[in-house]
Biopython code that builds the backbone (N, CA, C, O; Angstrom):
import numpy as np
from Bio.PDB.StructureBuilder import StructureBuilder

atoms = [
    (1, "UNK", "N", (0.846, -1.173, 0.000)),
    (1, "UNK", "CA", (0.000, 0.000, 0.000)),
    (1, "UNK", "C", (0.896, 1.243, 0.000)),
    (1, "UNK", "O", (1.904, 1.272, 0.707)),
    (2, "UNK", "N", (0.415, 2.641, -1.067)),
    (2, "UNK", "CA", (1.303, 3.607, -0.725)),
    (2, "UNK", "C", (0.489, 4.481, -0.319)),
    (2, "UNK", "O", (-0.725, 4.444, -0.518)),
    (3, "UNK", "N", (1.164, 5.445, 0.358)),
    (3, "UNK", "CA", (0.097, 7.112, 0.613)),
    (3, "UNK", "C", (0.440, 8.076, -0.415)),
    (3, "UNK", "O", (1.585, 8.328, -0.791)),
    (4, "UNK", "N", (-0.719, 8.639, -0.876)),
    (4, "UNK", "CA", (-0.800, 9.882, -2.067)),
    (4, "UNK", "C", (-1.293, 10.982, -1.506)),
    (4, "UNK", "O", (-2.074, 11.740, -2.083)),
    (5, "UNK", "N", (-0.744, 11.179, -0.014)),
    (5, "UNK", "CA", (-0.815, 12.795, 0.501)),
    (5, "UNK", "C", (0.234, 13.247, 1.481)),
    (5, "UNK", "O", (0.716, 12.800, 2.521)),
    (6, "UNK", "N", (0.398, 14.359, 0.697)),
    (6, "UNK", "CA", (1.785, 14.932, 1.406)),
    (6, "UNK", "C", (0.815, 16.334, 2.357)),
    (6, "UNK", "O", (-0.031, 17.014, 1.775)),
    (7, "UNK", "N", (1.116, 16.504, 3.636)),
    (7, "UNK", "CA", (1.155, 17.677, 4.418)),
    (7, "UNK", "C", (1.789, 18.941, 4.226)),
    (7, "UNK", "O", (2.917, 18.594, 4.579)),
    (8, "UNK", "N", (1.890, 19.939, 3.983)),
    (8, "UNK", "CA", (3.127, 20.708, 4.040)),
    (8, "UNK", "C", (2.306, 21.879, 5.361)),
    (8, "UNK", "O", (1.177, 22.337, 5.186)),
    (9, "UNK", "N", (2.991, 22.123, 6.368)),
    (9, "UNK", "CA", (3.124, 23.261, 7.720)),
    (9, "UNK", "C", (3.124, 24.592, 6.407)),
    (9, "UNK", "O", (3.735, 24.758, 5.351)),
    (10, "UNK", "N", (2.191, 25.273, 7.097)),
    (10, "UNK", "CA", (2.270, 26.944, 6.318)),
    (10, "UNK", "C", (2.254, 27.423, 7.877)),
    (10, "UNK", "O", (1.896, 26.981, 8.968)),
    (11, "UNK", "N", (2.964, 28.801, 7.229)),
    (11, "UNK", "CA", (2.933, 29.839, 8.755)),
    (11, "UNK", "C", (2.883, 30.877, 7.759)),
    (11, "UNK", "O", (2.422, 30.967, 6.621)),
    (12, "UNK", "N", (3.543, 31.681, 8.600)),
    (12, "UNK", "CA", (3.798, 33.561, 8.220)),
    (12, "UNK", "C", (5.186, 33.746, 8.171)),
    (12, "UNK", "O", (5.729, 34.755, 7.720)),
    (13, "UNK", "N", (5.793, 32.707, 8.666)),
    (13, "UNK", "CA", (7.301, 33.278, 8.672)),
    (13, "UNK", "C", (8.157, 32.899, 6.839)),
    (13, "UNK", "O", (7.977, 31.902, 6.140)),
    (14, "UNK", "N", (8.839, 33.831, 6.621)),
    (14, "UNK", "CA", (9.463, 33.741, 5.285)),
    (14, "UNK", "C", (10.208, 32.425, 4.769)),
    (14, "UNK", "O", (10.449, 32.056, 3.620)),
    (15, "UNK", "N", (10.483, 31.859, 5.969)),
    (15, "UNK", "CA", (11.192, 30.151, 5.785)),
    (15, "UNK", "C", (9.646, 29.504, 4.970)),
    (15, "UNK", "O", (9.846, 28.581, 4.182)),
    (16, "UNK", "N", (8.492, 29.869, 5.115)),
    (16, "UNK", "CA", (7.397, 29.105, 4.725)),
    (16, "UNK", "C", (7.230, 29.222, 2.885)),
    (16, "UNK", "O", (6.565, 28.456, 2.188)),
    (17, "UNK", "N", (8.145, 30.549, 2.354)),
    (17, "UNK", "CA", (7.869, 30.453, 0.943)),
    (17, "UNK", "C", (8.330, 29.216, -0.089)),
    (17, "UNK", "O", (7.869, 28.763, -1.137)),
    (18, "UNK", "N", (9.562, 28.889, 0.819)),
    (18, "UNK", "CA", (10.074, 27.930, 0.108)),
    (18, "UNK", "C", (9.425, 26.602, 0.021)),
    (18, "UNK", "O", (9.481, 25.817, -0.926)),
    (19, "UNK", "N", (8.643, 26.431, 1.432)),
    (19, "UNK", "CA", (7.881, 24.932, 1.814)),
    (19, "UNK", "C", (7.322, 24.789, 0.046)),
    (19, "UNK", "O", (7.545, 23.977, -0.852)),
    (20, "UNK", "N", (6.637, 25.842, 0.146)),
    (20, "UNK", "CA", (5.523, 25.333, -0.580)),
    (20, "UNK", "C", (5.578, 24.834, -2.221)),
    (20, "UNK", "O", (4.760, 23.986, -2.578)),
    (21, "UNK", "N", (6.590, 25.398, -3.238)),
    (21, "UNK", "CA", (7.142, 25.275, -4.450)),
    (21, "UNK", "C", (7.772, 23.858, -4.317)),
    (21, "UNK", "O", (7.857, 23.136, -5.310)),
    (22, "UNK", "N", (8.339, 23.342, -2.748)),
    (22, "UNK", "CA", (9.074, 21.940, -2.793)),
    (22, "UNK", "C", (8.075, 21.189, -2.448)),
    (22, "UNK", "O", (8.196, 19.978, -2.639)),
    (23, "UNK", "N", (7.025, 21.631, -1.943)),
    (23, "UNK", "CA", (5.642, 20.108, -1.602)),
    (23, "UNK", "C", (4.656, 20.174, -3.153)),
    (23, "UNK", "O", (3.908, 19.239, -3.439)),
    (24, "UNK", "N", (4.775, 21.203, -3.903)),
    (24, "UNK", "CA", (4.077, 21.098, -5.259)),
    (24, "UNK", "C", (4.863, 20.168, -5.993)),
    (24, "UNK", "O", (4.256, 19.229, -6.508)),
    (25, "UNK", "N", (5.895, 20.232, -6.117)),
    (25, "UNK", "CA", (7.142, 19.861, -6.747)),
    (25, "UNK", "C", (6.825, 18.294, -6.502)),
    (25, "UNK", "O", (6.195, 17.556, -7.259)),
    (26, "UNK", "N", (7.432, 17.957, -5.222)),
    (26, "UNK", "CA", (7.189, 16.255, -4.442)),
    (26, "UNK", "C", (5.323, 15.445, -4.888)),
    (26, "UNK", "O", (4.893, 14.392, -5.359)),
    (27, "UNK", "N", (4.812, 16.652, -4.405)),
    (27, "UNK", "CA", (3.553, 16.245, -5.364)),
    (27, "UNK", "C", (3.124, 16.039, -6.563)),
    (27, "UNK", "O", (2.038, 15.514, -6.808)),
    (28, "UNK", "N", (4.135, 16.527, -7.618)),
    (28, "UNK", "CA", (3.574, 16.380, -8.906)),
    (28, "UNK", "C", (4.788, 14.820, -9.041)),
    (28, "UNK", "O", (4.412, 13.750, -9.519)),
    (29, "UNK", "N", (5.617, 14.964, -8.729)),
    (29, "UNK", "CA", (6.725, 13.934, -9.326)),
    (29, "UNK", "C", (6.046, 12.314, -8.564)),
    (29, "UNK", "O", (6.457, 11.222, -8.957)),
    (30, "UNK", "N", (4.987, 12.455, -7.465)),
    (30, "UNK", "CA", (4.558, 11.085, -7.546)),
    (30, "UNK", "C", (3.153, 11.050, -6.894)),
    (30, "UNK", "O", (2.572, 10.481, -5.970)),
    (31, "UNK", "N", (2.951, 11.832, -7.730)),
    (31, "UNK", "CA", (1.268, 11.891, -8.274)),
    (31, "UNK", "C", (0.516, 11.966, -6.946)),
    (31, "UNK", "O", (-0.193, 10.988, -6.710)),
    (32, "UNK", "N", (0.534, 12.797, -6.170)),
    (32, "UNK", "CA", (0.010, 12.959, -4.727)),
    (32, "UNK", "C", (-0.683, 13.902, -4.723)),
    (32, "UNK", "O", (-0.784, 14.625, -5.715)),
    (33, "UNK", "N", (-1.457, 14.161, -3.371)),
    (33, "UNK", "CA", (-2.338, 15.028, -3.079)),
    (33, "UNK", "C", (-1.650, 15.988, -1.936)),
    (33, "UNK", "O", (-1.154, 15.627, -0.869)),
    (34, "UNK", "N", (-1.752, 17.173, -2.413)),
    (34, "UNK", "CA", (-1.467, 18.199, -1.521)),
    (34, "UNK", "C", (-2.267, 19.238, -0.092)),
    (34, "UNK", "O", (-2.876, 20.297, -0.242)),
    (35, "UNK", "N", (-2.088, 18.741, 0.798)),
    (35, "UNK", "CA", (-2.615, 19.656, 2.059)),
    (35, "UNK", "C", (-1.933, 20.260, 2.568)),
    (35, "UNK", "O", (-0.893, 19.855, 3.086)),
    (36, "UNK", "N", (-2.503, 21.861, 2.555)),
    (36, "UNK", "CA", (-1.103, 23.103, 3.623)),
    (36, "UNK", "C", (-2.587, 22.944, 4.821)),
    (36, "UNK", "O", (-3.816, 22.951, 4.761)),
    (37, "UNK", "N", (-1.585, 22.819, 5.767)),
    (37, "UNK", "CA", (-2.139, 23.159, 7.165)),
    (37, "UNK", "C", (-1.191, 24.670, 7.769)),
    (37, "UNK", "O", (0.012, 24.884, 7.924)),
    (38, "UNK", "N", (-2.469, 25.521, 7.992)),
    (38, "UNK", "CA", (-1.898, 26.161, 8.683)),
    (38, "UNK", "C", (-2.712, 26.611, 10.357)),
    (38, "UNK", "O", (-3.713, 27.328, 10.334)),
    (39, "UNK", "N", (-2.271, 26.212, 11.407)),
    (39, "UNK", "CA", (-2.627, 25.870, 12.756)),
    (39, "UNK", "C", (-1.709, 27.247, 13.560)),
    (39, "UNK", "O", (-0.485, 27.367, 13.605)),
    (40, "UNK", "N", (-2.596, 28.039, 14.053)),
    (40, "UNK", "CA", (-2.175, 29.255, 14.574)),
    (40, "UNK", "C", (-1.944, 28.743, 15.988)),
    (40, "UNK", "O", (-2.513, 27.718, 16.363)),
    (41, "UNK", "N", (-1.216, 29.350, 16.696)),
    (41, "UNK", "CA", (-0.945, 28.567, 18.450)),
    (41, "UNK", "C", (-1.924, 29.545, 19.268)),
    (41, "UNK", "O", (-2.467, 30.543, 18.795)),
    (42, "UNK", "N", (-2.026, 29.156, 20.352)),
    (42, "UNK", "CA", (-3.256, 29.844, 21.444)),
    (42, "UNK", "C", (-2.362, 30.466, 22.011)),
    (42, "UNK", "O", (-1.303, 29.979, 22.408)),
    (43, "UNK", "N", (-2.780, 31.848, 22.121)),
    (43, "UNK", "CA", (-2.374, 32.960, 23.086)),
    (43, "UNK", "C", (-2.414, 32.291, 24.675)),
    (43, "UNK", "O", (-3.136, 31.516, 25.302)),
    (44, "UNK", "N", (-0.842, 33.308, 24.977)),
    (44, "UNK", "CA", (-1.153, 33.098, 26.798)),
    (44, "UNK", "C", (-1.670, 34.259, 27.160)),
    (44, "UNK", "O", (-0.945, 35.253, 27.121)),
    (45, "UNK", "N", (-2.977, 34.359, 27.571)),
    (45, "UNK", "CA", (-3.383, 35.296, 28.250)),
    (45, "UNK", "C", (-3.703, 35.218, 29.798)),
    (45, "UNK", "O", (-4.569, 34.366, 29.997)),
    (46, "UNK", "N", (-3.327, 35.766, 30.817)),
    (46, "UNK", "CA", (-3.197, 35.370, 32.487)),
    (46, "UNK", "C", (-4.584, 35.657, 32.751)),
    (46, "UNK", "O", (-4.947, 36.593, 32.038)),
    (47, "UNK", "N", (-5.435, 35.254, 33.439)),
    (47, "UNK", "CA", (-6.656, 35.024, 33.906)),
    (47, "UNK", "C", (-7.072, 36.409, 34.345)),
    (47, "UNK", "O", (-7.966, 36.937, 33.683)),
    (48, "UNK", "N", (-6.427, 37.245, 35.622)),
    (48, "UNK", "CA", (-6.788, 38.028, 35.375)),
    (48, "UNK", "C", (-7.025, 39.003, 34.296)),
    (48, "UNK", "O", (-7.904, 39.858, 34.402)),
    (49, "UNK", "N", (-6.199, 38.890, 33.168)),
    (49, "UNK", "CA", (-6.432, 39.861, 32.331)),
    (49, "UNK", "C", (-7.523, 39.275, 31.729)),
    (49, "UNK", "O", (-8.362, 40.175, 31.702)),
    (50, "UNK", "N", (-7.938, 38.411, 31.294)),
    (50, "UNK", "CA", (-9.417, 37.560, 30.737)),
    (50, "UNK", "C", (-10.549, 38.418, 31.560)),
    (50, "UNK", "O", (-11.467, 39.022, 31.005)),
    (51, "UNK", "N", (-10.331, 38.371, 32.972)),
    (51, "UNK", "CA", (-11.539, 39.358, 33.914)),
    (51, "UNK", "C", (-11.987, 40.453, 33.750)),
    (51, "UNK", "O", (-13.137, 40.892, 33.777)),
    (52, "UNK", "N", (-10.944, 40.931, 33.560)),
    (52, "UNK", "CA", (-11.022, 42.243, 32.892)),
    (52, "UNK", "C", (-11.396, 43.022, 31.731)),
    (52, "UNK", "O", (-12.008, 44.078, 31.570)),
    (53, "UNK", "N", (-10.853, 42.198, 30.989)),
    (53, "UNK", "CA", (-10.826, 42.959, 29.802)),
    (53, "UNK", "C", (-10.825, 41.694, 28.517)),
    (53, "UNK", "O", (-10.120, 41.768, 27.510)),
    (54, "UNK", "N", (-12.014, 40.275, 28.902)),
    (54, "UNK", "CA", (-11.938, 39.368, 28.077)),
    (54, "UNK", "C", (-12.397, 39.605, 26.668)),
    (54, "UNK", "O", (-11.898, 39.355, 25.571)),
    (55, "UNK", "N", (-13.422, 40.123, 27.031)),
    (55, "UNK", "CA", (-14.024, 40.549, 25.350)),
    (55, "UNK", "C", (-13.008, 41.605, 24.594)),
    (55, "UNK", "O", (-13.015, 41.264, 23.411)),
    (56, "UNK", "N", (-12.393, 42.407, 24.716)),
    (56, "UNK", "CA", (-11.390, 43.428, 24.312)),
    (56, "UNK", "C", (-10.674, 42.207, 23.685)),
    (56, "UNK", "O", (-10.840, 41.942, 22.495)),
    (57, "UNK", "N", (-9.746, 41.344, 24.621)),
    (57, "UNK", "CA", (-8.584, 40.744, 24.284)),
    (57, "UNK", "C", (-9.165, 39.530, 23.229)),
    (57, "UNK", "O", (-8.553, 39.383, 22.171)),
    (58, "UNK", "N", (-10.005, 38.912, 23.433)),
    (58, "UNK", "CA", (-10.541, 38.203, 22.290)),
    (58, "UNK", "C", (-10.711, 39.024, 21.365)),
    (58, "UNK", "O", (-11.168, 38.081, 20.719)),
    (59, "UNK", "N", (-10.803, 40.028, 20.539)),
    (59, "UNK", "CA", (-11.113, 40.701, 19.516)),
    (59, "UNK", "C", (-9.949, 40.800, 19.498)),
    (59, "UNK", "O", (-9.578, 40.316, 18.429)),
    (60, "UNK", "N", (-8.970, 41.213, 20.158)),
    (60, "UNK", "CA", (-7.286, 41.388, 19.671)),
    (60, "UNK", "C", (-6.795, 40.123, 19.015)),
    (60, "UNK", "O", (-5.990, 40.241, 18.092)),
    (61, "UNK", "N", (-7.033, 39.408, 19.240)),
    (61, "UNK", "CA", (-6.449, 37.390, 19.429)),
    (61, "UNK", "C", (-7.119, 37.719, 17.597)),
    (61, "UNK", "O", (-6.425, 37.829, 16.587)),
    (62, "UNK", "N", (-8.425, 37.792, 17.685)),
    (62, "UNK", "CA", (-9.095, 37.117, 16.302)),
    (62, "UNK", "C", (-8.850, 37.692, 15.190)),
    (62, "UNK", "O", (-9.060, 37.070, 14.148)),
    (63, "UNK", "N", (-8.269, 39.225, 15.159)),
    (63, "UNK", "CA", (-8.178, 39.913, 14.567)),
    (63, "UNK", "C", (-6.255, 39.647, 14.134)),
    (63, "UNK", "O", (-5.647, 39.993, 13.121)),
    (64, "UNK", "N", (-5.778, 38.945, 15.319)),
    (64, "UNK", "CA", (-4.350, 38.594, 14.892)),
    (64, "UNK", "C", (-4.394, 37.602, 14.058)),
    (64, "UNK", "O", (-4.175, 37.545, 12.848)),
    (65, "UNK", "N", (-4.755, 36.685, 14.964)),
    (65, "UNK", "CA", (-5.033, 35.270, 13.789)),
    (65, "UNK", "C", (-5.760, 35.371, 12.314)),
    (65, "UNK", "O", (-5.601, 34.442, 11.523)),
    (66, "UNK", "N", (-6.496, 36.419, 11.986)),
    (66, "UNK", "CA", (-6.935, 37.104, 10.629)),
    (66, "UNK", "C", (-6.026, 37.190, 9.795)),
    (66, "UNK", "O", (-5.948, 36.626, 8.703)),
    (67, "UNK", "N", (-4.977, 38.230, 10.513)),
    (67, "UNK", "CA", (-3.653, 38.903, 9.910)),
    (67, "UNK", "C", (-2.609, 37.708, 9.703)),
    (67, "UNK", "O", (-1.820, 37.771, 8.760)),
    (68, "UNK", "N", (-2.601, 36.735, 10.489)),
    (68, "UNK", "CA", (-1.459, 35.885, 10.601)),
    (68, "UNK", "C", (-1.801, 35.002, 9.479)),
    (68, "UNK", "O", (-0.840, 34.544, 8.861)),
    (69, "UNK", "N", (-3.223, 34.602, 9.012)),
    (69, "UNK", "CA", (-4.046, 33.105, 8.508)),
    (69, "UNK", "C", (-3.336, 33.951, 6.970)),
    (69, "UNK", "O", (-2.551, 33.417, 6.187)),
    (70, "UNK", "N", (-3.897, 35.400, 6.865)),
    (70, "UNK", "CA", (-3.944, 36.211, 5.353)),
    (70, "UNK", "C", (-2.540, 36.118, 5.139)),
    (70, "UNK", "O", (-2.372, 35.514, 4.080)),
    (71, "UNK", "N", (-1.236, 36.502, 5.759)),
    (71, "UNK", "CA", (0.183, 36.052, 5.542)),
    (71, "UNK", "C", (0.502, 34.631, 5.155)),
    (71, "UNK", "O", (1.470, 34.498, 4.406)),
    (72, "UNK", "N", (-0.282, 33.307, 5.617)),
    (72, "UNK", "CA", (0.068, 32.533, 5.455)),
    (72, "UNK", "C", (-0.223, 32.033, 4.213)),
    (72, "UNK", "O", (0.220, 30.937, 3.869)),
]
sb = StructureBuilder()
sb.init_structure("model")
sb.init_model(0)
sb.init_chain("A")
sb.init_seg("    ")
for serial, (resi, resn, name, xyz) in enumerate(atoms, 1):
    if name == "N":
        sb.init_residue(resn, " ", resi, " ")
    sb.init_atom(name, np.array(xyz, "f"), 0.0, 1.0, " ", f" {name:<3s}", serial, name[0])
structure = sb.get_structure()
């Protein structure tokens, strides 16, 4: 049995331009299927600041991960 799907990690960081031209590449040369995952990490936010000011800081978080998803 073989597998016909390759993963490739997307981010925002500039090391990520190259991923992607070498997982098209690996994908076409043996006939595979291509998936970019891109998985943003969870903010540390300290509890009290959640008390305070949770709804604020969730709109900061979603609005990053917006900016971060559109770079990727």
């Amino acid at each position: 049995m073989s597998y016909k799907t390759i993963l490739v990690h997307l981010d925002s960081r500039q090391s990520s331009t190259g991923r992607l031209p070498f997982a098209f590449g690996l994908a076409a040369r043996f006939e595979a299927h291509l998936v970019g995952l891109y998985a943003p990490g969870a903010p540390r936010i300290p509890s009290y600041a959640l008390a305070e000011a949770g709804a604020v800081l969730r709109d900061v978080v979603e609005r990053s991960r917006a900016e971060a998803a559109r770079q990727a």
